[in-house]
C-alpha positions in Angstrom: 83.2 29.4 33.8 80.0 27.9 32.0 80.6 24.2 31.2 79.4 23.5 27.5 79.2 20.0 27.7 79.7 18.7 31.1 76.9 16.5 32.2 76.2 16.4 36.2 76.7 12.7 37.2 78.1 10.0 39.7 78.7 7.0 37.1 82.0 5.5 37.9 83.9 7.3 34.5 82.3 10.8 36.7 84.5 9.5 39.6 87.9 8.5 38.0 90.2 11.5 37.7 90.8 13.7 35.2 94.4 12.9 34.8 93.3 9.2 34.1 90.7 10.1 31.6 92.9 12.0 29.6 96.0 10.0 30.5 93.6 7.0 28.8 92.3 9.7 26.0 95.5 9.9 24.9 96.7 5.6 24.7 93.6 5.3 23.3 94.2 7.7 20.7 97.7 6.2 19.7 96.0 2.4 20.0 93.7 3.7 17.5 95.5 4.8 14.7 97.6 1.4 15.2 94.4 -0.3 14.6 93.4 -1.5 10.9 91.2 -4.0 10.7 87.4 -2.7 10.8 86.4 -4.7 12.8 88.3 -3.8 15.9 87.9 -0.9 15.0 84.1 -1.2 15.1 84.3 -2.6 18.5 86.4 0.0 19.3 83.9 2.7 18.1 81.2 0.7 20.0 82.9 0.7 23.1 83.8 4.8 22.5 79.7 5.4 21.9 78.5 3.0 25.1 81.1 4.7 27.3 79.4 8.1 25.7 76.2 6.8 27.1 77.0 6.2 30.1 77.7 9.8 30.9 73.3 10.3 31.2 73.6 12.7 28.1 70.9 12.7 26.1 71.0 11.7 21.8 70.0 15.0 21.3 73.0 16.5 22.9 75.1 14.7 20.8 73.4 14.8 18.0 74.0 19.0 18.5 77.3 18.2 19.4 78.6 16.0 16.7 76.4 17.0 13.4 78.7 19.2 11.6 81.6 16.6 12.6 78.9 14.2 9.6 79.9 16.5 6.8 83.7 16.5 7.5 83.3 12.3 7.6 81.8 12.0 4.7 83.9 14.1 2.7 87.3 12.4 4.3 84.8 8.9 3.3 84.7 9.5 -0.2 88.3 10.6 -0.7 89.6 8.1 1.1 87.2 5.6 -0.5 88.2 6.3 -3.9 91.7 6.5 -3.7 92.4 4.2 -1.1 89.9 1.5 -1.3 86.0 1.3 0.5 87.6 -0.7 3.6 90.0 1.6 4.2 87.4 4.4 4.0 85.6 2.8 6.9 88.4 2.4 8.9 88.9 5.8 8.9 85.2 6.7 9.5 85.6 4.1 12.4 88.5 5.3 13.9 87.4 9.1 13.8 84.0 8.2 15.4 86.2 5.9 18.3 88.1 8.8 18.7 85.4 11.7 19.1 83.1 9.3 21.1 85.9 8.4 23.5 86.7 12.6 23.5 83.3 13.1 24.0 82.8 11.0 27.1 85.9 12.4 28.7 84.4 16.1 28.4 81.0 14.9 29.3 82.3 13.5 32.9 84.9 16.4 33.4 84.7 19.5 34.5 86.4 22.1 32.2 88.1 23.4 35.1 89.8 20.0 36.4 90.9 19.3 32.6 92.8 22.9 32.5 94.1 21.7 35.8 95.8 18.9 34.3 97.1 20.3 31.5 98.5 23.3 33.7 100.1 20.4 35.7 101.7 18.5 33.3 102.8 21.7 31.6 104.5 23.1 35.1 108.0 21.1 34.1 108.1 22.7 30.6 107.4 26.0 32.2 110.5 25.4 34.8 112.6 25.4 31.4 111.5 27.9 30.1 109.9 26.5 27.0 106.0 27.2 27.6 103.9 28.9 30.0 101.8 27.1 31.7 98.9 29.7 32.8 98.4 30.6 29.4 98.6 27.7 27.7 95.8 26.7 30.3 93.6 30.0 30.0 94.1 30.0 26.0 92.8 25.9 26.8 90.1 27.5 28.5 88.9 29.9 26.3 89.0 27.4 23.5 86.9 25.1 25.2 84.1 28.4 25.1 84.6 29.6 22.5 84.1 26.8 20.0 80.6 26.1 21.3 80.0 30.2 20.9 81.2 29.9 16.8 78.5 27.2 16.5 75.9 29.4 18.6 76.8 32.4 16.2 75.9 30.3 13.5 73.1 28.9 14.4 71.9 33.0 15.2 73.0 34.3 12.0 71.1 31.5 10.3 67.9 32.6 12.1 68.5 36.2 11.6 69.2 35.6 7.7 65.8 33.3 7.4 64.1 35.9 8.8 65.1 38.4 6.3 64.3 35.9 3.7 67.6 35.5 2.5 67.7 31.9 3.2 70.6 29.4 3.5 73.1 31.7 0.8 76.2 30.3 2.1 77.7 34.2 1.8 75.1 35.5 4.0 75.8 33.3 6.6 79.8 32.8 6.4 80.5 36.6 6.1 78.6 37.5 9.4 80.3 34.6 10.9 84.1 35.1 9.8 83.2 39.2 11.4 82.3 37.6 14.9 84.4 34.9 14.6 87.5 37.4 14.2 85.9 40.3 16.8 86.1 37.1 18.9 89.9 35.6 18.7 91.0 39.3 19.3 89.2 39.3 22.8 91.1 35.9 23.8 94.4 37.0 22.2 93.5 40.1 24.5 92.6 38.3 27.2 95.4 36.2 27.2 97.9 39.1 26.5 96.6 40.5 29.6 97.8 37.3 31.7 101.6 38.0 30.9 103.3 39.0 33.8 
């Protein structure tokens, strides 16, 4: 399986597990939205974007990685600023950037496949229940983790494609292609993991 955003390394977050990264992903995660005060939580974001770094990817690779995320921030920025105050808006901005850094670094030092290892693992004693299972909660995990990178890569083609027609950036042009492959798409992994029923 091609590994969108694992970066080759032996730093020592490479070496720890993968059930400890996500095990950590996850305290960290509930510590964070416990947090208000800006200030810890701008330590806190530091911390996420150092640990980032420490992986050996490069600013560019982020940069492709996280750019659309800007948009979203800004937009949740605003509304939160207005209604709720312009320190509570960075809170929020804060805590959403701790949280995708700290994401970020966990899938840059894991393999894909030792993640959907874990998560089959820790699924196993809900499947003994009889309330999920776990191999296809794991492959439909798997084909999430390619297939998001494949919408952005679709859109990023159609873009060109569009540009080269000289139709521009017409936000129809571009969303209307995309919505097609994006739905062609989610049929194949619905089909795919269909096919892994017993």
């Amino acid at each position: 399986m091609m590994e969108p955003l694992y970066v080759a390394g032996q730093t020592p977050l490479h070496r720890l597990p993968a059930w400890l990264k996500l095990a950590a992903l996850v305290a960290a995660g509930a510590g964070l939205f416990m947090l208000r005060d800006p200030r810890w939580l701008a330590l806190a974001f530091a911390a996420a974007v150092g640990l980032t770094g420490s992986t050996g990817v490069t600013a560019a690779a982020v940069w492709r990685q996280t750019r659309g995320l800007l948009w979203v921030l800004l937009a949740v920025a605003l509304f939160t600023g207005w209604f709720q105050g312009w320190l509570e808006a960075l809170a929020v901005v804060l805590r959403v950037g701790a949280m995708v850094g700290l994401a970020l670094a966990v899938t840059l030092s894991t393999r894909t496949s030792d993640l959907i290892a874990v998560c089959e693992r820790a699924l196993t004693p809900f499947e003994r229940i009889g309330l999920v299972d776990a191999g296809k909660v794991a492959l439909a995990l798997a084909l999430a983790l390619r297939f998001v990178p494949e919408i952005w890569g679709n859109f990023q083609e159609i873009r060109e494609a569009q540009a080269a027609r000289g139709l521009g950036a017409h936000p129809v042009a571009l969303i209307v292609p995309l919505i097609v492959l994006t739905l062609k798409r989610a049929q194949e992994v619905a089909e795919a993991i269909d096919a892994r029923s017993p």
